[in-house]
LUMBA-569144 format. One record per residue: residue in one letter; y negated, z negated, x negated of N, C-alpha, C in turn; residue number from 0. Coordinates in Angstrom, 3 decimals. Layout:
BEGIN
+----+----------+----------+----------+----------+----------+----------+----------+----------+----------+-----+
: aa :  n.north :     n.up :   n.east : ca.north :    ca.up :  ca.east :  c.north :     c.up :   c.east :   i :
+----+----------+----------+----------+----------+----------+----------+----------+----------+----------+-----+
:  a :        Y :        Z :        X :        Y :        Z :        X :        Y :        Z :        X : NUM :
...
+----+----------+----------+----------+----------+----------+----------+----------+----------+----------+-----+
This chain:
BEGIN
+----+----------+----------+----------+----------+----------+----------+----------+----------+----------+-----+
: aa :  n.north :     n.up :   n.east : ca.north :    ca.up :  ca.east :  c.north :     c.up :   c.east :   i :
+----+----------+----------+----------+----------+----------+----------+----------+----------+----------+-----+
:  x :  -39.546 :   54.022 :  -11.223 :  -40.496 :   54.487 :  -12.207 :  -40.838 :   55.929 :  -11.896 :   0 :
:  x :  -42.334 :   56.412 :  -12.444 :  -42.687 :   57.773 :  -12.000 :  -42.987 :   57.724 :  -13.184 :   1 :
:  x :  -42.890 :   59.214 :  -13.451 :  -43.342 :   60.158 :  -14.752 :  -43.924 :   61.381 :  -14.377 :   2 :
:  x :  -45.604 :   61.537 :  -14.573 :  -45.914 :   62.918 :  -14.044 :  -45.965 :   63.733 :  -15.198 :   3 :
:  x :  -45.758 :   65.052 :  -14.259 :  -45.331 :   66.053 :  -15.176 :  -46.742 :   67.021 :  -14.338 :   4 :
:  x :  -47.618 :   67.545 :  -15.230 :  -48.649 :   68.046 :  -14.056 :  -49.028 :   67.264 :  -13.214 :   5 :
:  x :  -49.615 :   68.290 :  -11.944 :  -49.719 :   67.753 :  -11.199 :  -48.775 :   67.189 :   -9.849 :   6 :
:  x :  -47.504 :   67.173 :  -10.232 :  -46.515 :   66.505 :   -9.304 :  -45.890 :   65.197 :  -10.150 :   7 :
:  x :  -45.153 :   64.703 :   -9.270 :  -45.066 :   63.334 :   -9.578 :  -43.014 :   63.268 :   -9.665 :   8 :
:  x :  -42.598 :   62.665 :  -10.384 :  -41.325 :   63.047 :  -10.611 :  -40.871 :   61.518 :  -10.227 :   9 :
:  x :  -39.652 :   61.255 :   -9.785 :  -39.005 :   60.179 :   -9.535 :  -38.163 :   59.779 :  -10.581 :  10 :
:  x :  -37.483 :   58.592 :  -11.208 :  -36.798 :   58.587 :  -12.337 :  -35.283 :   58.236 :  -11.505 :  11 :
:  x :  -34.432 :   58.938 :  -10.831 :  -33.166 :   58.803 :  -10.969 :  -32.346 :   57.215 :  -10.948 :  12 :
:  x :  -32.453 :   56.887 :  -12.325 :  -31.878 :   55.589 :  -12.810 :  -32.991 :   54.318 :  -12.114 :  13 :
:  x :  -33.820 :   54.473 :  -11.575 :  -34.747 :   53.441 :  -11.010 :  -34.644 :   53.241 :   -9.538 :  14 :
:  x :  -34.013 :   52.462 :   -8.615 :  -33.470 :   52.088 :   -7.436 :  -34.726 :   51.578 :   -6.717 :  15 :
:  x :  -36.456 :   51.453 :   -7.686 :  -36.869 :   51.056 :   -6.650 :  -38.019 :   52.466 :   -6.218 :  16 :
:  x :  -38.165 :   53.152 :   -5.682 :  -38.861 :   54.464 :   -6.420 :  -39.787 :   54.707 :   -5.121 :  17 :
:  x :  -40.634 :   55.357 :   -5.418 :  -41.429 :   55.660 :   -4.168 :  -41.629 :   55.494 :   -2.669 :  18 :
:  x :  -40.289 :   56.274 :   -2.309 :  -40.468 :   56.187 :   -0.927 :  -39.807 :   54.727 :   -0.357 :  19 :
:  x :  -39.548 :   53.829 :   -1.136 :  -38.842 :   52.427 :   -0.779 :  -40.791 :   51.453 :   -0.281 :  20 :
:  x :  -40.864 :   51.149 :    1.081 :  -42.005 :   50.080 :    1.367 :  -41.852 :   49.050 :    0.151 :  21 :
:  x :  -43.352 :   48.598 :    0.838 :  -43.213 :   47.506 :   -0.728 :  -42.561 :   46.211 :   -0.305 :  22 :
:  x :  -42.355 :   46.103 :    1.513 :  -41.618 :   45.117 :    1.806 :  -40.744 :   45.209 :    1.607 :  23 :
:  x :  -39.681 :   46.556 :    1.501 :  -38.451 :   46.831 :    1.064 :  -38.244 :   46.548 :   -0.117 :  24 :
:  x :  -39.075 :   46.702 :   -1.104 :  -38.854 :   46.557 :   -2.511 :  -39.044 :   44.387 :   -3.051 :  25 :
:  x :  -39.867 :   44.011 :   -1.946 :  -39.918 :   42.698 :   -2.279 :  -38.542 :   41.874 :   -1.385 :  26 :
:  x :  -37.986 :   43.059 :   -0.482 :  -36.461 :   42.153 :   -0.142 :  -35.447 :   42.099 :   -1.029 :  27 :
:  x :  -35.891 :   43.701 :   -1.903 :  -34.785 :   43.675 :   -2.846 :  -34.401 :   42.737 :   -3.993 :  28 :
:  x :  -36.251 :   42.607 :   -4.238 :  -35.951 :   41.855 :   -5.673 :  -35.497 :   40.348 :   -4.881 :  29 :
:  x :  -36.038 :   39.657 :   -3.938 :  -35.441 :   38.988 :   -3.690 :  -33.810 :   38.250 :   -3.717 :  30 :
:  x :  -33.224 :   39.603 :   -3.189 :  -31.818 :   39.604 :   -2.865 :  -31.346 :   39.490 :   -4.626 :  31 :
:  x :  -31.852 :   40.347 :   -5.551 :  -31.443 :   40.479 :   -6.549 :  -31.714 :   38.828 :   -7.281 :  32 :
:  x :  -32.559 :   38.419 :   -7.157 :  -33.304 :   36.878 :   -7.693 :  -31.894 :   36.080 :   -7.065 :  33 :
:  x :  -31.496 :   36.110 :   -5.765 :  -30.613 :   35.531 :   -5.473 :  -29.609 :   35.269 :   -5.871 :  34 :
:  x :  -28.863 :   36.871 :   -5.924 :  -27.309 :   37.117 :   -6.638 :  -27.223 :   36.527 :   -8.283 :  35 :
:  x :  -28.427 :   37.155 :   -8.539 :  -28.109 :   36.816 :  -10.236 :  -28.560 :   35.034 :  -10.413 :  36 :
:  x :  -28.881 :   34.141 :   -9.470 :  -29.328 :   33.090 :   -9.757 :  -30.049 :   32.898 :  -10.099 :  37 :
:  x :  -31.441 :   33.486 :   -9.998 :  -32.209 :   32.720 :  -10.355 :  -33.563 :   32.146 :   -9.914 :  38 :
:  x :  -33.766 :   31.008 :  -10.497 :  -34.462 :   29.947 :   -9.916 :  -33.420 :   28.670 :   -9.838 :  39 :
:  x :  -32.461 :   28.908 :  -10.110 :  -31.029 :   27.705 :  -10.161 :  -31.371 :   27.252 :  -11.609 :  40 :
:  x :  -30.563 :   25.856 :  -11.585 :  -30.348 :   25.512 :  -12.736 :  -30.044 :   26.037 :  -13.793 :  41 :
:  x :  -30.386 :   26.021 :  -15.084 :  -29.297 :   26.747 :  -16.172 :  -27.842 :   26.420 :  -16.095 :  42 :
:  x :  -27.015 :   27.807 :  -16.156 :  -25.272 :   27.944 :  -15.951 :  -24.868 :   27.094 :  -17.705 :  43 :
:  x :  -25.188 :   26.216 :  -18.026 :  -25.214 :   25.769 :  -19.647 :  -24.096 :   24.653 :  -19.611 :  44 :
:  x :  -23.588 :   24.476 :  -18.526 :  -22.302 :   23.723 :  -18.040 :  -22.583 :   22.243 :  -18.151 :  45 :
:  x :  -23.942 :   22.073 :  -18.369 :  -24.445 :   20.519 :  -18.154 :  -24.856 :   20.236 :  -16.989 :  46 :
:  x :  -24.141 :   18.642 :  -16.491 :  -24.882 :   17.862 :  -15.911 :  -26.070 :   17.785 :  -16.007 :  47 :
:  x :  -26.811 :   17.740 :  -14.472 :  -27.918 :   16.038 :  -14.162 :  -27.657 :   15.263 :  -13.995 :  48 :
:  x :  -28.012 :   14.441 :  -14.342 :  -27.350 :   12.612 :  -14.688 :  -28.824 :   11.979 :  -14.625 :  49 :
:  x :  -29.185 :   10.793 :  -13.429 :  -30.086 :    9.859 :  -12.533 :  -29.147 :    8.599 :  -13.367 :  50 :
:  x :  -30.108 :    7.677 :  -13.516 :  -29.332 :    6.618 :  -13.524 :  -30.290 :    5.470 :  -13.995 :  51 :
:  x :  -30.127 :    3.898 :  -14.040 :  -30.757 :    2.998 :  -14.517 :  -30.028 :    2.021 :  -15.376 :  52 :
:  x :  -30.910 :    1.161 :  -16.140 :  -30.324 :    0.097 :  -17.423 :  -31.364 :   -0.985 :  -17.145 :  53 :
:  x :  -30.682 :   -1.733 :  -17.320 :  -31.354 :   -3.357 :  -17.524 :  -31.007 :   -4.686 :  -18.603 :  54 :
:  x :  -31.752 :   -4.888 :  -18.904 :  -31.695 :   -5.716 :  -20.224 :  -31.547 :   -6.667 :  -19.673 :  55 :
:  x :  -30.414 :   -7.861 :  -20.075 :  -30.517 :   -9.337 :  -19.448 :  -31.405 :   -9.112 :  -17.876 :  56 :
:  x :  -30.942 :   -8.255 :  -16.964 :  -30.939 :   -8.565 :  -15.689 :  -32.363 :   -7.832 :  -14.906 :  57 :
:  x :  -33.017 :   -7.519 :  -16.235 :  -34.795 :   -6.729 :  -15.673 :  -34.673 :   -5.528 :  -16.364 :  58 :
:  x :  -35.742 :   -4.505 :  -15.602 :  -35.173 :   -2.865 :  -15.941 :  -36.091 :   -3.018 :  -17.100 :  59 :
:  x :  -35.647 :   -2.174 :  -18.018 :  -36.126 :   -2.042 :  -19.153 :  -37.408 :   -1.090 :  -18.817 :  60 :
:  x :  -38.614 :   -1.479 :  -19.314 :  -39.776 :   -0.411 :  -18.451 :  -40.137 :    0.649 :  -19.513 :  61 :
:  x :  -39.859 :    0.899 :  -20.890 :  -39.762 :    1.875 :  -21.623 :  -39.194 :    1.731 :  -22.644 :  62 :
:  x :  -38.259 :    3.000 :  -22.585 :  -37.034 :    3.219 :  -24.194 :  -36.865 :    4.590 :  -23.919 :  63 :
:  x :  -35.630 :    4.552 :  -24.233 :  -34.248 :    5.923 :  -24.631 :  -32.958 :    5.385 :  -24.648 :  64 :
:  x :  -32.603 :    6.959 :  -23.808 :  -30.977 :    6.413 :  -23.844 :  -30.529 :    7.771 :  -24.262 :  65 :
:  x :  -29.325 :    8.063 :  -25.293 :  -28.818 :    8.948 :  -26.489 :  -27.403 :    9.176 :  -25.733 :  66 :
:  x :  -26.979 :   10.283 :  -25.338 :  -25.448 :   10.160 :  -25.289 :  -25.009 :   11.136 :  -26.206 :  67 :
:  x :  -23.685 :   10.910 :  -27.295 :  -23.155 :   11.543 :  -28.109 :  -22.132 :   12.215 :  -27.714 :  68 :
:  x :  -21.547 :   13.049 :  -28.063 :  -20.016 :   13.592 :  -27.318 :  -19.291 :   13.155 :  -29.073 :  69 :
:  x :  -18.057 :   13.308 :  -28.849 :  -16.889 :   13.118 :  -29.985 :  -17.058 :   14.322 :  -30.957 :  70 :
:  x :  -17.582 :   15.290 :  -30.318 :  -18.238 :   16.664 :  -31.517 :  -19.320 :   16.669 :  -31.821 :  71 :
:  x :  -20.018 :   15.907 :  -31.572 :  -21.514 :   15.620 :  -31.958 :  -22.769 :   16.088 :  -31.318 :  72 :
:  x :  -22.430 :   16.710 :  -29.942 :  -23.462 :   17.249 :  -29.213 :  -23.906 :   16.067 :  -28.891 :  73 :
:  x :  -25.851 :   16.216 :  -29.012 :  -26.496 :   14.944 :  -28.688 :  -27.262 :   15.661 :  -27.090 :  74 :
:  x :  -27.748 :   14.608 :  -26.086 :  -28.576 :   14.290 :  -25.342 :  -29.250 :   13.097 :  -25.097 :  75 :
:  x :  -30.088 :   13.517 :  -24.205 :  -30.956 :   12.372 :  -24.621 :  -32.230 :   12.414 :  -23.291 :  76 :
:  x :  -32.513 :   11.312 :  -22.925 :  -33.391 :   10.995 :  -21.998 :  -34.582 :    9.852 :  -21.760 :  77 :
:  x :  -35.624 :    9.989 :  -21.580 :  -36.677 :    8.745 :  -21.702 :  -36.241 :    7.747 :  -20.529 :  78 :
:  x :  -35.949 :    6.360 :  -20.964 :  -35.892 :    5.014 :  -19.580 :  -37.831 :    4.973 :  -19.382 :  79 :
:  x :  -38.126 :    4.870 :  -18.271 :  -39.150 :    4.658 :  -17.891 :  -38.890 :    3.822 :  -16.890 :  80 :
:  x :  -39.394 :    2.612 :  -16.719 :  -39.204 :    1.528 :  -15.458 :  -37.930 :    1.359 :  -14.848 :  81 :
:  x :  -36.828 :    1.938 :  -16.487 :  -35.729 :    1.371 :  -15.930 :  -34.630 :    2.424 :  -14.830 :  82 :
:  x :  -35.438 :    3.640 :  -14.926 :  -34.597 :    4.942 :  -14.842 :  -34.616 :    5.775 :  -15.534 :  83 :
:  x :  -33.445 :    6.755 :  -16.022 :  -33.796 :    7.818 :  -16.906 :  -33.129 :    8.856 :  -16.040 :  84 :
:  x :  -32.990 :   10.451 :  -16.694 :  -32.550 :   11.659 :  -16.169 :  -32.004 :   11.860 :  -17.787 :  85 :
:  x :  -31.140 :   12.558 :  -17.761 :  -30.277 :   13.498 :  -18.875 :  -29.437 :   14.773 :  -18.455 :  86 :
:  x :  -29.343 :   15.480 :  -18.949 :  -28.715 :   16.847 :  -18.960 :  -27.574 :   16.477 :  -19.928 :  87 :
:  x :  -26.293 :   16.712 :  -19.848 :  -24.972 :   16.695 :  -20.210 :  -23.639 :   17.338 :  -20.080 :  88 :
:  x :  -22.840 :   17.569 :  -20.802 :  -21.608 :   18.409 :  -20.215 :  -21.009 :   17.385 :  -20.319 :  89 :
:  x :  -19.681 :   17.412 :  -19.099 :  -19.014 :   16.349 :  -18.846 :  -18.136 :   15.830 :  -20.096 :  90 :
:  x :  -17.113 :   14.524 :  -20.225 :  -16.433 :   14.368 :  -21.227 :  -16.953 :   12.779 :  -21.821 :  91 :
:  x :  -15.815 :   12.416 :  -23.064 :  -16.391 :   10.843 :  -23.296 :  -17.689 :   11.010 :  -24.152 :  92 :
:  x :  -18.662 :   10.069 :  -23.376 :  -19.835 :    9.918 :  -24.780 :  -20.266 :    8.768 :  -24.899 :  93 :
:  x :  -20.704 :    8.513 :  -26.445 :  -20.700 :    7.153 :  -27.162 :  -22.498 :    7.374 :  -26.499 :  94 :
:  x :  -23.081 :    5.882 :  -26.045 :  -24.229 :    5.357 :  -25.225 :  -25.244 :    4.811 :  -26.467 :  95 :
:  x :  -26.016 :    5.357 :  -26.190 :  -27.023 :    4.239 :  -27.510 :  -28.303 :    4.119 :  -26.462 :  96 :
:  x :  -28.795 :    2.721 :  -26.713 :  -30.165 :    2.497 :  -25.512 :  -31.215 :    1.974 :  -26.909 :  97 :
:  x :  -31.636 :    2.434 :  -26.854 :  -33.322 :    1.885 :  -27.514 :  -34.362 :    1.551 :  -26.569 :  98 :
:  x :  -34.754 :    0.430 :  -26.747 :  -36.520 :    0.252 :  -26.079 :  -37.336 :   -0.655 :  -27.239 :  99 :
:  x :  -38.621 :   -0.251 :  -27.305 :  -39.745 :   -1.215 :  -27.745 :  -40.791 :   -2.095 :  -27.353 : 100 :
:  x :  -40.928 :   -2.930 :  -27.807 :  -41.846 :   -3.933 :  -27.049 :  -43.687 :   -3.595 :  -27.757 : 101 :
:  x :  -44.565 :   -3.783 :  -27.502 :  -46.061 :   -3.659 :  -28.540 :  -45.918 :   -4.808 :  -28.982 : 102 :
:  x :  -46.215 :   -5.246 :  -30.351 :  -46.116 :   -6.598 :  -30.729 :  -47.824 :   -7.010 :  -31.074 : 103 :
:  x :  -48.559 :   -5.894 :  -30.445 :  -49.976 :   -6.291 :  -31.440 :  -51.036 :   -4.642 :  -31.859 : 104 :
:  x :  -51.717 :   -4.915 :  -32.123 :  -52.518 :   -3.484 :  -32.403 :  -53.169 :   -3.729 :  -34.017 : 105 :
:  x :  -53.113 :   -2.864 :  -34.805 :  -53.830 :   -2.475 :  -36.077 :  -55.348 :   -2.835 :  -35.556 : 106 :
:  x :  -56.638 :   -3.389 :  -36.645 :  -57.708 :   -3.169 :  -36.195 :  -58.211 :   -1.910 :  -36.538 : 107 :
:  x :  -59.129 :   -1.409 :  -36.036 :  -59.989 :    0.114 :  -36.531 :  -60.564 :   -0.193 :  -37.647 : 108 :
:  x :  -60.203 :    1.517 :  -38.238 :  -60.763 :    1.680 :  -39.438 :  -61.647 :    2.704 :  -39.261 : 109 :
:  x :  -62.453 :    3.272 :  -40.597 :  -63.469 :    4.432 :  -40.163 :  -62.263 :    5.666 :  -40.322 : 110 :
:  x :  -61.104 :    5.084 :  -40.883 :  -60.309 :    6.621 :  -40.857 :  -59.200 :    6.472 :  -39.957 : 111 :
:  x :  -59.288 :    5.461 :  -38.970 :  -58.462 :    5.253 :  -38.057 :  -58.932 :    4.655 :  -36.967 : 112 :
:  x :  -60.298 :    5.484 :  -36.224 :  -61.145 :    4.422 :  -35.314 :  -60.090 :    3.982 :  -34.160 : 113 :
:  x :  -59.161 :    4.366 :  -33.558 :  -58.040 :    4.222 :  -32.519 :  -56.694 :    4.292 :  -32.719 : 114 :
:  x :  -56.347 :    3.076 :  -33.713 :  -54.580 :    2.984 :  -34.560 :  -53.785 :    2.834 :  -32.376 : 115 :
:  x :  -52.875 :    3.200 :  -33.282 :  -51.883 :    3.105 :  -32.174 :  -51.395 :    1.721 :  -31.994 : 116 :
:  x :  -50.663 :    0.804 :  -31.147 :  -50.209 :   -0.254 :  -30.995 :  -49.072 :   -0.365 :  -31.755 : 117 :
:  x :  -48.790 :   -1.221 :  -32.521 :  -47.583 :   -1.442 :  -33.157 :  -46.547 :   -1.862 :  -32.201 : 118 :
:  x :  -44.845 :   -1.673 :  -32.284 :  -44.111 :   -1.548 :  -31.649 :  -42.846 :   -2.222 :  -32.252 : 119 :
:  x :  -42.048 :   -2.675 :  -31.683 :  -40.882 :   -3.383 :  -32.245 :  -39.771 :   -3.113 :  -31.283 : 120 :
:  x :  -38.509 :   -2.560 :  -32.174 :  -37.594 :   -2.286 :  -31.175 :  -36.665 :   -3.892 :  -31.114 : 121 :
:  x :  -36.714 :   -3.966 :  -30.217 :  -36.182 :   -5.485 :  -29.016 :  -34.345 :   -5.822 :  -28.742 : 122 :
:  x :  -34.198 :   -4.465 :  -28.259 :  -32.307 :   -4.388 :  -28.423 :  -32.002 :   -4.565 :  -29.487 : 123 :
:  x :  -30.514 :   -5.215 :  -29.617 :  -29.913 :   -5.211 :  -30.890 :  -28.984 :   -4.207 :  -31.015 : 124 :
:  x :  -28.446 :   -4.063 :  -32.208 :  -27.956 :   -2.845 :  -33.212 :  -26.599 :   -2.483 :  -32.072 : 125 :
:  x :  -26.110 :   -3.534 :  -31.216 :  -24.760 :   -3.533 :  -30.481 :  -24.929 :   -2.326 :  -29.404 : 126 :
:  x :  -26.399 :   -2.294 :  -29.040 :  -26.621 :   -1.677 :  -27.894 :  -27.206 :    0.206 :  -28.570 : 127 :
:  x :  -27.183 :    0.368 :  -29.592 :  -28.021 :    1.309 :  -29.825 :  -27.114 :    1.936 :  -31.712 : 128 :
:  x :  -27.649 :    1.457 :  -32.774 :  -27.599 :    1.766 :  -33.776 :  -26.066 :    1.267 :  -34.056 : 129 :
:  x :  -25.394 :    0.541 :  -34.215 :  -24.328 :    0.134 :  -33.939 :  -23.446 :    0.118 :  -32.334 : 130 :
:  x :  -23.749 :    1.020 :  -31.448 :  -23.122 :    1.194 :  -30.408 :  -22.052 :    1.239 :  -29.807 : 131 :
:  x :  -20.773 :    0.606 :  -29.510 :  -19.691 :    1.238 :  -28.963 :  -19.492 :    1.562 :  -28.052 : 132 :
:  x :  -20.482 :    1.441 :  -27.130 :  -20.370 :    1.513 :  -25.729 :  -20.276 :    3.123 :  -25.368 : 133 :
:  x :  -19.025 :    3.577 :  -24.566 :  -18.613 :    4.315 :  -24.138 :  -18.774 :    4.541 :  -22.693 : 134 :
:  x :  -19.344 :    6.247 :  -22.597 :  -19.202 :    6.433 :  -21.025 :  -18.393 :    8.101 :  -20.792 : 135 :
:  x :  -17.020 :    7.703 :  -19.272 :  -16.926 :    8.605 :  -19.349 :  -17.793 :    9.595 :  -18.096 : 136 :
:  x :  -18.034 :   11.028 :  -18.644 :  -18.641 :   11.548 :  -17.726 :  -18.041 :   12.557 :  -17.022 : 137 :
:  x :  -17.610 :   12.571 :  -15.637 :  -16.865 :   14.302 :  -14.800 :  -17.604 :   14.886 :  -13.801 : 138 :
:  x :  -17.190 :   15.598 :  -14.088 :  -17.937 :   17.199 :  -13.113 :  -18.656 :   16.117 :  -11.888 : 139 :
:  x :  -18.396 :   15.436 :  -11.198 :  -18.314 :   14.640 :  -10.089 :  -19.815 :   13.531 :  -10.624 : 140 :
:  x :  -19.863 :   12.973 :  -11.633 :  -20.608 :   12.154 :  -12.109 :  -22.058 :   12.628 :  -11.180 : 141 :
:  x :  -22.604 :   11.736 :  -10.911 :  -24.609 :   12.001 :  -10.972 :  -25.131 :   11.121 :  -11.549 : 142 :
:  x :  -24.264 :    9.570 :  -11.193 :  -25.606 :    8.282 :  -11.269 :  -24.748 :    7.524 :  -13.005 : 143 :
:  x :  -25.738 :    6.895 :  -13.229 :  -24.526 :    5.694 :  -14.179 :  -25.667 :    4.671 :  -14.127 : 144 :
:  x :  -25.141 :    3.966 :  -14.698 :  -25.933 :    2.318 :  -14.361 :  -25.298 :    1.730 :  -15.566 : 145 :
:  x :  -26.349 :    0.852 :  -16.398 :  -26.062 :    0.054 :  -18.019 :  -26.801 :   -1.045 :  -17.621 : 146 :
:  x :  -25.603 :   -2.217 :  -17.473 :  -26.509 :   -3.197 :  -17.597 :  -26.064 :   -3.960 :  -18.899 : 147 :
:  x :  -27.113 :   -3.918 :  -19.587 :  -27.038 :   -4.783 :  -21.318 :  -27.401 :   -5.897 :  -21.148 : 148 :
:  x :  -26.587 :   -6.594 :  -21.765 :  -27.307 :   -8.314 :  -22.603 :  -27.220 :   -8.223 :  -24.071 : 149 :
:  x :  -27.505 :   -9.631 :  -24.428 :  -27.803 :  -10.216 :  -25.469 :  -29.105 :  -10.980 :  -25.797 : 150 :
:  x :  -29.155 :  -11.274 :  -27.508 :  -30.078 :  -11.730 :  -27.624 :  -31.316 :  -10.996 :  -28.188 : 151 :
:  x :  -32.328 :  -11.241 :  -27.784 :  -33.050 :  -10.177 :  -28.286 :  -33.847 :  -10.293 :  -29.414 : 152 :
:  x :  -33.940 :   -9.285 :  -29.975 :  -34.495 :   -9.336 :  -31.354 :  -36.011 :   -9.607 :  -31.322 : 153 :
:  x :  -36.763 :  -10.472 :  -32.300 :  -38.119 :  -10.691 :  -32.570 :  -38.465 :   -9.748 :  -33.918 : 154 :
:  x :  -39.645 :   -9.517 :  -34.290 :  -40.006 :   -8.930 :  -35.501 :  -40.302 :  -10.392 :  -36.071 : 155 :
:  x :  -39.846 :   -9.690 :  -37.495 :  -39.823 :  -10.358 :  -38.676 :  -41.676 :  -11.416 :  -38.617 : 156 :
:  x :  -41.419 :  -12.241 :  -39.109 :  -42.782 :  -13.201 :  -39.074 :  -43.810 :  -12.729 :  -40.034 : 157 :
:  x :  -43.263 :  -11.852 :  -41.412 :  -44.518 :  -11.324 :  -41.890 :  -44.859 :   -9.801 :  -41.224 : 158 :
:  x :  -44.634 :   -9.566 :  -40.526 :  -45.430 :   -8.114 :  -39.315 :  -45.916 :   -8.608 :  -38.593 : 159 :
:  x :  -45.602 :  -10.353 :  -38.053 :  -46.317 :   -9.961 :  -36.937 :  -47.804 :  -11.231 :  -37.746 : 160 :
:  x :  -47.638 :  -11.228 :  -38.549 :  -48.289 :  -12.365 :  -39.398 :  -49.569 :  -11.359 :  -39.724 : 161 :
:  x :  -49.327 :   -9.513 :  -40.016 :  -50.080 :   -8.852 :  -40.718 :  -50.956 :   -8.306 :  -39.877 : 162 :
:  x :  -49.967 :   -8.717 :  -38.402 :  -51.191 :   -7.800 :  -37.207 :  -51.725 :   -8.859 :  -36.915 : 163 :
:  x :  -51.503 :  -10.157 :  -37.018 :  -52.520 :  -11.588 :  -36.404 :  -53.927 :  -11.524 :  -37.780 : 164 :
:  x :  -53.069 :  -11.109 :  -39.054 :  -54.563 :  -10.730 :  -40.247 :  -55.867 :   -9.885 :  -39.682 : 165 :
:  x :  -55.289 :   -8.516 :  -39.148 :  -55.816 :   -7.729 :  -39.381 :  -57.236 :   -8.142 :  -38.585 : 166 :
+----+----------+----------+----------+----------+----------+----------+----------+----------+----------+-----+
């Protein structure tokens, strides 16, 4: 940093990058400094990346969520898209919850709703998600995990899907 005083130009002492330093010198420094202190690295937040896929009765689930809980209640959480997701996590046991939805149908347009959204029905049952026990453990070492779920799968109730065959 400079501070003029008149017409001369004063150097500030406490500032390491100061005048007579090139500006290539000054862009090795910050460099070096970007380096040491990390950054551009991951956040030091002591979580995992965690890659991994789920499949429902044997086919990847092509859109949900998968929830991991820890025993203290820290939540994460990641979108399944075609049956892979990514999550950020600190290692340790966590209770698994998978959600996905199916479209069961679309609302028709209204003048105060010219483009309703598709109605949606979640498909897993309560075993896999809302009622969950499924446990995973996770260590420093972890990257991938892999869920493969069964069961039977849930339909929506016959008067929803009775109200979108009305509409």
């Amino acid at each position: 940093m400079k501070e003029t005083i008149g017409k001369k130009q004063k150097t500030n002492p406490r500032c390491s990058l100061h005048s007579s330093t090139s500006s290539v010198s000054k862009f090795a420094i910050i460099l070096v400094a970007m380096f040491v202190s990390g950054c551009g690295e991951p956040p030091s937040d002591g979580k995992l990346s965690i890659n991994g896929t789920v499949t429902w009765n044997g086919s990847l689930i092509p859109d949900g969520s998968i929830t991991v809980c820890s025993a203290e209640g820290a939540i994460d959480a990641g979108d399944i898209r075609n049956g892979v997701f990514t999550l950020r996590t600190r290692p340790g046991e966590k209770f698994v919850s998978i959600k996905a939805e199916k479209e069961i149908g679309s609302p028709s347009p209204t003048k105060r709703i010219p483009n309703p959204k598709p109605l949606k029905f979640q498909y897993i049952p309560p075993e896999w998600n809302t009622a969950s026990t499924l446990k995973e453990k996770v260590t420093p070492e972890t990257t991938t995990l892999a869920f493969e779920i069964t069961g039977n799968e849930l339909v929506p109730p016959s008067d929803v899907l009775k109200s979108v065959v009305d509409d």
